[in-house]
Phi, psi and omega in degrees: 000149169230151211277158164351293183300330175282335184295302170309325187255015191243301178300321180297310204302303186301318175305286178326299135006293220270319171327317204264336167301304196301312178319314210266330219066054147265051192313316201283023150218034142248139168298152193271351157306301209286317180258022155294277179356290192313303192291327172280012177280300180305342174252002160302318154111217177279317189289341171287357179265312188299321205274325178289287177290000159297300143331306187270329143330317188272034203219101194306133170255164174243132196252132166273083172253152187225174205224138172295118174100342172254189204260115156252129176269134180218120194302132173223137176293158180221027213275104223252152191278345166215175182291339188255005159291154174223184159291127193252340187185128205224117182248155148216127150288136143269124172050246156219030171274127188270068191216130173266156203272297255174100151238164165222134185238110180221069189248015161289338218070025187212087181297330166279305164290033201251152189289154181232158228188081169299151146281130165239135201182167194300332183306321202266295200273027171232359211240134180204118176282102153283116177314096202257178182337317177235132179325346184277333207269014193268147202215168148232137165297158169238105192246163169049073195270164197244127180282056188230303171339302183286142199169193178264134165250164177228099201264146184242146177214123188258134169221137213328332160246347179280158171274164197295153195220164187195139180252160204206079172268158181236112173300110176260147179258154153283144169223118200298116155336154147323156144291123173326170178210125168256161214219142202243211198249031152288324187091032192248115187299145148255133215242300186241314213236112178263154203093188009279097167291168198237126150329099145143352190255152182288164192227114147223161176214167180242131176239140159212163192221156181221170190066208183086148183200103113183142180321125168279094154355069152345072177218166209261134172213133181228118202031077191086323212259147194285170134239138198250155193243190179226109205255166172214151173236160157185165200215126190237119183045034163087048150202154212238107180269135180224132186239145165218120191272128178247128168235137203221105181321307187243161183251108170265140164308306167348308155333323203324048207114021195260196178239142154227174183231154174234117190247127219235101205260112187256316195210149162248038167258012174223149163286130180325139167259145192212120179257160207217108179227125157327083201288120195256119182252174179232119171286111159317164141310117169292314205191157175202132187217118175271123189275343177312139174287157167268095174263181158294087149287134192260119179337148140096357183275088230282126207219121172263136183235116215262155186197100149310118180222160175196179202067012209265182214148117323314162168308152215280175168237134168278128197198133194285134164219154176243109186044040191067034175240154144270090170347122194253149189031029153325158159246100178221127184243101174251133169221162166253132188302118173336282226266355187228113171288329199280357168267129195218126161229156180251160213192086152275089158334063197251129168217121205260167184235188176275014171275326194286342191295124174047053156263169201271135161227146199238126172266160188241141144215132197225157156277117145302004190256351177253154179232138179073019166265017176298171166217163180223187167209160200205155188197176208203108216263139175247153175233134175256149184187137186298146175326157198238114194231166172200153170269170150178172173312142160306326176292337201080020192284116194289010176285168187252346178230123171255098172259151189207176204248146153339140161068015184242178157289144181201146185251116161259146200223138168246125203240131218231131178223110167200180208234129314306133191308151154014130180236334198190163185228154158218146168279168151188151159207142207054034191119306187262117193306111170287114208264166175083314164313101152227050191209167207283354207206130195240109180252093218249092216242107174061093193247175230221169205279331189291324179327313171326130171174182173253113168286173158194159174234143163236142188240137177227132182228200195290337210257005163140200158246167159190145178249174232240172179263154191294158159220123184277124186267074175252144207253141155244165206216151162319148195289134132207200197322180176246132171303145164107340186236033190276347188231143165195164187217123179251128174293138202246136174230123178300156207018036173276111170298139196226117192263127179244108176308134173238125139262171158244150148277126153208177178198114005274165195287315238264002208246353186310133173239149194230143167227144176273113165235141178295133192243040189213003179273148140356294198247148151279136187196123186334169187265137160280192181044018192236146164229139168278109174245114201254113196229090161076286183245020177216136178246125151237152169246129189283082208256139178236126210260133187266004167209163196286307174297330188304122178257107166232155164233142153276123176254101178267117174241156196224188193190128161212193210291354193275314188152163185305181158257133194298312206206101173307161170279132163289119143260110161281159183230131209201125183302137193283141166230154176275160196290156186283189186293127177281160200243149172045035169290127185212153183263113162261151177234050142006262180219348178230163155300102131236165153242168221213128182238166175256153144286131193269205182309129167254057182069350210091358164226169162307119186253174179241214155165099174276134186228135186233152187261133172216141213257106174289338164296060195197308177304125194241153189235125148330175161271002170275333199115029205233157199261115174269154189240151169291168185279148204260161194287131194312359190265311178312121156356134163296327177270023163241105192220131168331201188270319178276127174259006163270021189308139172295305208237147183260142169337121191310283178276159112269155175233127195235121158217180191295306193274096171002006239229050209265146174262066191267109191238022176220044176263111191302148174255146151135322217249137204261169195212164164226119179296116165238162205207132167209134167290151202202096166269192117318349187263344193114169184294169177272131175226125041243163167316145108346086183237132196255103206256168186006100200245126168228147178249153207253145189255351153220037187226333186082183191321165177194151174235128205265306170250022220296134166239137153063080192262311210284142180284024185244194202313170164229137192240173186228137171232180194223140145289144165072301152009273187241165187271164168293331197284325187300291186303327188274342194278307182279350180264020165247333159288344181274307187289001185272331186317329197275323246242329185267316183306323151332322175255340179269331152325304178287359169271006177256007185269282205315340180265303191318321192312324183316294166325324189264118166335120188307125178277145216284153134000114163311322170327268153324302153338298188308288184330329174238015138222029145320124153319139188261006211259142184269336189257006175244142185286148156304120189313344175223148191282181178318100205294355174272021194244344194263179166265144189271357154296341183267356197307166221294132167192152165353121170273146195263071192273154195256129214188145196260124175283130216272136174241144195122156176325276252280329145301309169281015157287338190259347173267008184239013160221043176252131182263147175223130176304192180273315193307352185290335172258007162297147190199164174199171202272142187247147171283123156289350172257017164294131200265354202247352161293312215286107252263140151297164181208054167302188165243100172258150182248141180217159171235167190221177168275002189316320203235024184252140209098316187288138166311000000 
């Protein structure tokens, strides 16, 4: 009997049998044993099923992947366990249907020539079994696969002696992955463009995939070439994510614009899924260069200067410095090259001054995404520029205000800084261009008051001229006259005080000490009878003149920290006379009546000038013609008297002003009226008057002038038309002339007896000589007899005294003889004890008010 195990397989066989009848459509060759058999198999039920695939479990499988839509081969040896066996019959099973799918029947003996024999179904009609050279080599195809397809196959191959062998292939289908996701190290997906990473700095990214069967492979590729990563897999809820992390320390240009892929490989019957991304990296700058030649620029001129960089991502930045500042409100024109994105230039507008000559100038070029990665270029700029020019002391003295004494020296230096040097020098002072200067050094040798002024110097070079800022030059000097006032004459009144004024010029002002000497004495010797007031750059002295005749000149010296005065100020003192006639006197009528005179001499004191209105209907006339006018009101002074002192009646007005100058607004219209004007000293009025005749104001045209007699500063005489007779007018201008003609002579015999009197003035000579001083420290009022010339030897002196009218003065001023020595002088010791002015108790008086009406 046979056992289980025998039973069981004696029932496949037969199942298999009757399977393979069923296949080939050979039904008419089962035996009605074999297909009883079959049908009580088929009613066996689950456990004869169960029995089945227990079997085929213990039977090792080999996995086969295929792919949808391709071609699977799937192996079965057909390789007989020894040489003289062959193949007798070839089944492939699916799964655990037990009806074969693909047979071959070669129980002819010839396995290449055994008929093949599909199921039919789609399935059946893609399956074609191949022999291959070698029996080991035998595949059965699969075409076109169908995700239906896959499953476990069986391949059974029987041989004629051998026992039957049996293959277990398992068609595994590929199932492609997800499309990758990459990933940046934020955890931020990236979708086309990865960045921006910084040069030199690390890169990292993530790809991850999920699904796929056969488990997929994960790797990183840049342009073609693998880059290795690091993967990992794991798996949440039966499905299974795999990462390849890619990390790369340094970031290279190369990165620059490249692509990388994350490639997702499960099987290669299918193509990789592949995501693709763009490396965006940020570029140091490679290089900067300023292309501009380094020429000569020229100061105040705008001069552009071009500067490159490249190699940079994102574009580079640029930035201008001038001796390491940054150039400010610069005019920069930056742009990028179209076609070289990593190139950038800059276009500086610079107009430099002569401060700028041989400074550094940097062109910068930098990333902002780098921090200490600028590179620069750097150059050294020549600047042309007209001179930089300054004056100052040879010495270096930086002051702007230079002071110095009479007679000493001073060097001025021009000191010029310019590009191309220097050609030429010029001076100026005060403005005005100095001739003959022209060298770098100003040599100002005994300087003198005039010296004084403000310098500056100028320098030319190709690029221009330019003059320099003043530096002031101031000189001190010694006390000496105030122009205008080095000779002057003052009228003299006996025993009157009289103030006689010394200015000076010195410099400095503050320290002048002033002294008086008489310049007609022996000895230097104080002025007596004077008292002396010194008020900074002017001494007046309160001088009291002791006779009416006295000719004195006073001599005023000063003194301050520079040295005395070389040549004193002259006061002459000279007898006071009343003042002339005033001259050219007219009436105008403008816009008011007045009349307007020249003022003649005023004698030596101070005048006035008074106009009296006088009513020609009033006026009475002699028997000469001579016009009486009444007497004027007893409170007025005797020396201020009409033309007549036998006058009746007196002037309606007087108008008294400092100035030649009457203003007349109360003058009656209808009524004629006659002006007289006379000058007014302390010595009396000027005789004869200024007379202006029949003046009338119109009661409707206004004033009007009818008559002016005698405009000339000499007598004025008055006529009446229709009046007076011609016999009249010739009878009194021969009594005025007989008058004079006497008053004349006896002045000049009484000039002629004082003159008799007074001692013949001696020899100049002598004179010097016998009033040399005996005292050694004090200098002599005359100079030296080898100094003098002998054409100049004693004559008139020439004193300047305001001329007096009437005979008795100039008689006395044409026969008083005055020596040379009365205007000879000499410098007094200011330390002389004998300067020192007395300030007894004298009594003085003054002129204010002597004279006035």
């Amino acid at each position: 009997m046979l056992g289980r195990e025998g039973r069981n397989t004696h029932r496949k066989i037969i199942m298999e049998r009757i399977q393979h009848i069923i296949l080939t459509k050979r039904l008419w060759r089962i035996s009605p044993y074999q297909l009883i058999l079959f049908l009580l198999l088929l009613m066996m039920g689950k456990s004869q099923q169960e029995d089945l695939q227990d079997f085929q479990k213990n039977i090792p499988a080999r996995t086969v992947w295929g792919a949808v839509g391709k071609l699977a081969e799937l192996p079965c040896d057909l390789t007989p366990p020894n040489v003289q066996d062959s193949v007798k019959l070839l089944l492939w099973f699916k799964d655990t249907t037990g009806i074969p799918l693909y047979t071959l029947d070669s129980r002819k003996g010839n396995v290449n020539a055994a008929p093949h024999s599909a199921i039919a179904s789609d399935l059946g009609q893609r399956l074609f079994f191949s022999i291959g050279e070698t029996p080991k080599d035998s595949k059965l195809q699969i075409k076109d696969i169908k995700t239906a397809d896959g499953g476990v196959y069986r391949c059974r191959v029987d041989f004629f002696n051998s026992p039957t062998r049996n293959y277990r292939i398992n068609l595994t289908l590929v199932v492609p992955p997800e499309e990758p996701r990459i990933f940046d190290a934020q955890g931020k997906e990236i979708s086309q463009v990865a960045g921006p990473f910084r040069e030199g700095y690390e890169l990292f990214l993530s790809c991850q995939v999920m699904g796929g069967r056969p488990q997929p492979k994960i790797l990183w590729y840049r342009d073609g070439v693998e880059i290795a990563g690091v993967s990992h897999s794991s798996t949440e809820n039966g499905i299974t994510t795999v990462v390849n992390q890619l990390l790369l320390g340094t970031v290279s240009r190369e990165l620059y614009g490249s692509k990388l892929q994350c490639r997702a490989q499960g099987s290669k019957l299918i193509p990789s899924v592949v995501k693709e991304v763009v490396i965006q990296v940020h570029l140091k700058p490679l290089g900067v260069k300023i292309v501009t030649p380094n020429d000569l620029l020229t100061a105040g001129h705008p001069v552009p200067l071009r500067c490159d960089s490249w190699g940079s991502y994102p574009t580079a930045k640029i930035t201008w410095l001038l001796d390491g500042e940054p150039i400010r409100n610069a005019d920069v024109t930056t742009h990028s090259d179209r076609d070289d994105l990593n190139k950038t230039t800059s276009i500086l507008t610079l107009k430099v001054t002569s401060e700028n000559d041989n400074s550094e100038l940097t062109c910068r070029s930098s990333n902002p995404w780098f921090s200490g990665g600028a590179i620069e270029d750097k150059r050294i700029i020549r600047v042309a520029y007209p001179p930089t020019v300054s004056v100052h002391l040879a010495n270096e003295d930086p002051s702007r205000v230079v002071t110095r004494s009479e007679g000493q020296n001073v060097t001025l230096k021009c000191r010029a800084d310019a590009r191309p040097p220097v050609t030429s020098y010029a001076w100026f002072k005060n403005g005005m261009r100095m001739s003959g200067e022209n060298l770098e050094i100003l040599y100002l040798l005994n300087l003198e008051r005039e010296s004084a002024g403000s310098y500056a110097c100028g320098a030319t070079n190709t690029e221009g001229e330019t003059r320099s800022s003043s530096l002031t030059l101031k000189v001190q000097y010694s006390p000496r006259c105030k122009p205008g006032t080095e000779q002057t004459s003052v009228g003299a009144v006996n025993m009157l005080s009289m103030s006689v004024k010394c200015e000076v010029d010195a410099d400095p002002p503050e320290s002048v000490k002033f002294s008086w000497t008489y310049n007609n004495t022996r000895n230097v010797s104080p002025v007596l009878n004077s008292r002396v007031q010194n008020h900074g750059l002017v001494s007046t002295m309160e001088y009291l003149p002791q006779s009416d005749t006295e000719l004195v000149t006073l001599a005023c010296w000063a003194s301050n920290s520079v040295g005395r005065q070389q040549t004193p100020c002259l006061v002459h003192i000279l007898p006071a006379n009343p003042p002339e006639s005033p001259r050219g006197c007219e009436l105008r009528n403008d816009t008011v009546l007045e009349v307007v005179c020249v003022a003649g001499s005023d004698g030596g004191l101070s005048q006035r000038f008074l106009l009296e209105v006088i009513s020609t209907n009033s006026l009475n006339f002699n028997n000469d013609g001579k016009a009486i006018i009444s007497s004027i009101d007893n409170d007025v002074d005797n020396e201020i008297s009409t033309m007549n002192d036998q006058a009746t009646s007196s002037p309606l007005f007087r108008i008294e002003e400092v100035r030649p100058q009457f203003r007349l607004d109360s003058l009656e219209p209808g009524r004629e009226y006659q002006l007289q004007i006379y000058g007014v000293n302390a010595k009396g009025r000027s005789n004869p008057p200024v007379i202006i005749d029949k003046v009338r104001v119109s009661p409707q045209l206004g004033p009007y002038e009818e008559t002016i007699l005698s405009e000339d500063p000499t007598p004025a005489e008055t006529t009446h038309q229709g009046n007076e007779k011609p016999s009249t007018v010739v009878i009194l201008a021969g009594v005025i002339a007989v008058a004079a003609v006497i008053v004349t002579s006896i002045i000049v015999a009484g000039i002629i007896v004082v003159c008799k009197h007074r001692p013949k003035p001696p020899d100049p000579q002598e004179v010097r000589k016998r009033m040399r001083p005996e005292r050694t420290d004090v200098p002599s009022m005359y100079i030296e007899e080898d100094e003098l010339n002998e054409e100049n030897m004693p004559r008139p002196a020439e004193i300047r005294h305001s001329r007096a009218a009437g005979p008795r003065s100039s008689s006395t001023s044409s026969h008083c003889y005055v020596s040379e020595g009365f205007v000879q002088y000499s410098q007094p010791s200011l330390n002389d004890p004998d300067l020192i002015l007395p300030r007894g108790e004298l009594e003085f008086t003054t002129l204010s008010n002597i004279g006035r009406p």
